[in-house]
C-alpha positions as CSV (number, residue, x, y, z in Angstrom):
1,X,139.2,-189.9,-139.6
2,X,136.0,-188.9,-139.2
3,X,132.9,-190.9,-136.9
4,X,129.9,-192.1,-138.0
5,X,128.2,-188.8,-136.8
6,X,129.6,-186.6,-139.4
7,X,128.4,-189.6,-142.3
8,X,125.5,-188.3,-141.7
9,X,125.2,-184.5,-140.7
10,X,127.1,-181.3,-141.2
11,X,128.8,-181.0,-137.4
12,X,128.7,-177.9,-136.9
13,X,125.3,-177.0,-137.7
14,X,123.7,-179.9,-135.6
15,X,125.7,-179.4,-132.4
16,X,124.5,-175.7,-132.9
17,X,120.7,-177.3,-132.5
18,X,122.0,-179.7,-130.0
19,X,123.8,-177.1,-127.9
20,X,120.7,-174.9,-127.8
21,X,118.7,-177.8,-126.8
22,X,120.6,-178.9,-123.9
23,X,120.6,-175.2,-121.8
24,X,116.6,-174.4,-122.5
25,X,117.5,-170.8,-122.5
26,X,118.0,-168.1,-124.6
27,X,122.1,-168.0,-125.5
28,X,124.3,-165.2,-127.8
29,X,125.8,-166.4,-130.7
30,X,129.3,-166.0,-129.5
31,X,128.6,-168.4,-126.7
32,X,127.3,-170.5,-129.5
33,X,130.0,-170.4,-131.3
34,X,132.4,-171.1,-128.8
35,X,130.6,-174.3,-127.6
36,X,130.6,-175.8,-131.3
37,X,134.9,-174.8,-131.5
38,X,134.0,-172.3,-134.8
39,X,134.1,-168.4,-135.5
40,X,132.1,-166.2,-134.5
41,X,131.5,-165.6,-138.8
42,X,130.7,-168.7,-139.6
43,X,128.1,-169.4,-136.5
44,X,126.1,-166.3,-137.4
45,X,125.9,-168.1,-141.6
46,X,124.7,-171.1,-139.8
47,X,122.4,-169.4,-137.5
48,X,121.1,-167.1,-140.4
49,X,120.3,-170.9,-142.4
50,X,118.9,-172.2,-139.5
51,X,116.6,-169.3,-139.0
52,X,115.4,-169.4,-142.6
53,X,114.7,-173.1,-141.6
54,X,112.3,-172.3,-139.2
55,X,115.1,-173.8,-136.8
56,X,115.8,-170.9,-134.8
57,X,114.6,-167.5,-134.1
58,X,116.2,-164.5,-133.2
59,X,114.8,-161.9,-130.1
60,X,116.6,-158.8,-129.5
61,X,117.1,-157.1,-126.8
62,X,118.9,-154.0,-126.5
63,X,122.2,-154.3,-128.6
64,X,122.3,-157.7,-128.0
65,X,120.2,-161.1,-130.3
66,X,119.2,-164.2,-128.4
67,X,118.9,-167.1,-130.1
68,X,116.3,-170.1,-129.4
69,X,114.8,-172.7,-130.9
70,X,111.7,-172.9,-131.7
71,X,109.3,-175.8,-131.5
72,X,110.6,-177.5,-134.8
73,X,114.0,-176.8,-134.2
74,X,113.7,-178.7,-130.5
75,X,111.7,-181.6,-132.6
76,X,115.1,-182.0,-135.2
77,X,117.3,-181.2,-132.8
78,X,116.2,-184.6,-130.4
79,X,115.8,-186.3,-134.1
80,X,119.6,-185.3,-133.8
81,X,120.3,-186.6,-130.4
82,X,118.9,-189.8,-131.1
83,X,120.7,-190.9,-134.7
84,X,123.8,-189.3,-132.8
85,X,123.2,-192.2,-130.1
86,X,122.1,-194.7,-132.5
87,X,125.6,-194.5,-134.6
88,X,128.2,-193.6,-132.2
């Protein structure tokens, strides 16, 4: 059965923002996708959404893309954090 939470949002996508928010660093998307239980695939399509969003943004360096959030992406992400609280 599923919680209140998922009434409301798409899981995956929001604990994405959520899991970004909570470790203030840049993070690889494999770590991402590993903290949200989902393949590595599918976080890059939500990523990719999110970044056309204005969610997220991408920095390379080297071989490898960070991802962080930016400054509206931190705003919906504690919009997030506090409906998750409100319902659960």
């Amino acid at each position: 059965m599923k919680d209140n939470f998922d009434i409301f949002f798409r899981r995956k996508p929001a604990l994405m923002l959520v899991a970004l928010k909570r470790i203030a660093r840049a993070r690889y998307g494999s770590i991402l996708a590993k903290e949200v239980d989902c393949t590595y695939s599918h976080a890059v399509k939500i990523l990719q959404s999110l970044e056309k969003l204005g969610l997220v943004v991408f920095e390379k360096k080297g071989r490898i893309k960070l991802i962080k959030l930016t400054k509206r992406g931190q705003e919906v992400s504690d919009d997030i954090e506090n409906i998750k609280r409100v319902v659960s």
